[in-house]
C-alpha positions in Angstrom: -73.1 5.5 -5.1 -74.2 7.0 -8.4 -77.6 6.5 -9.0 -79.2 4.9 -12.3 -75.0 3.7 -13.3 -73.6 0.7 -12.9 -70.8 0.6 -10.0 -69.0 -2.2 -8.9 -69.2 -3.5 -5.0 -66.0 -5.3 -3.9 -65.9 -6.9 -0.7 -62.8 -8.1 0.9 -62.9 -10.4 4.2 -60.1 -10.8 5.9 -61.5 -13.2 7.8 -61.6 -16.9 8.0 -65.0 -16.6 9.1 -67.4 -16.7 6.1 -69.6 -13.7 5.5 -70.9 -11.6 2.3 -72.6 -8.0 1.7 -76.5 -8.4 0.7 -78.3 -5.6 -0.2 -81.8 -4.4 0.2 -84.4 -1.9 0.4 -87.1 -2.3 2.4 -88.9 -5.7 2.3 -87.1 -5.8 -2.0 -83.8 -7.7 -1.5 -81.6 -6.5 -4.3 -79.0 -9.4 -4.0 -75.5 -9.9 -2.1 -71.8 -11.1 -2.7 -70.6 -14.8 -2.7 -70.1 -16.1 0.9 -66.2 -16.1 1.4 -63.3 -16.4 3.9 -60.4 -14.4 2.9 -60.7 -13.4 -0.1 -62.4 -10.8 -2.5 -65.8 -10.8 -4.2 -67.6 -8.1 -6.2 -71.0 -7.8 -7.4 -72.6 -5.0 -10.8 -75.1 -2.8 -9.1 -77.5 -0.6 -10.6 -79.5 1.1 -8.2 -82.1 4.3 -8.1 -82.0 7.6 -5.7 -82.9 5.9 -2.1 -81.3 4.4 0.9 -80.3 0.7 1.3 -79.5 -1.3 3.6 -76.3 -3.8 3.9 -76.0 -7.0 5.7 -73.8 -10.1 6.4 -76.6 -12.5 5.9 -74.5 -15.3 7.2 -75.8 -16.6 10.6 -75.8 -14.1 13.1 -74.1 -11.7 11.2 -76.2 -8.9 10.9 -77.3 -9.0 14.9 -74.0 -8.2 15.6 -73.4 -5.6 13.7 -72.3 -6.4 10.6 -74.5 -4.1 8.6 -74.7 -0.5 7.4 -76.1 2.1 4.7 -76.1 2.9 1.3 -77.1 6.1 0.1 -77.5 6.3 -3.8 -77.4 10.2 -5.0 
């Protein structure tokens, strides 16, 4: 992602299970997606040079894996 501009984060679940992408660096928690079940959501980012981390923050989402990194250039 570029950093210091605006880009858009679209999540698409496929799923009938409910989940959403939250964001955060650190202990700061920059915000996440609505909580869906098939269906598409985006969220406006703007974010500086770093690594975040992403998460399902739906139950026990992110235990099992449903996470990942971010790395803003």
């Amino acid at each position: 992602a570029p950093a210091g501009t605006q880009f858009l984060l679209v999540f698409k679940n496929l799923s009938t299970q409910r989940h959403n992408v939250s964001l955060e660096q650190g202990e700061l928690e920059y915000g996440a997606t609505l909580t869906i079940g098939r269906a598409t959501t985006a969220t406006v980012f703007t974010l500086k040079r770093g690594t975040y981390h992403f998460y399902s923050s739906v139950g026990k989402d992110e235990p099992r894996g449903m996470s990942g990194t971010l790395i803003v250039k």
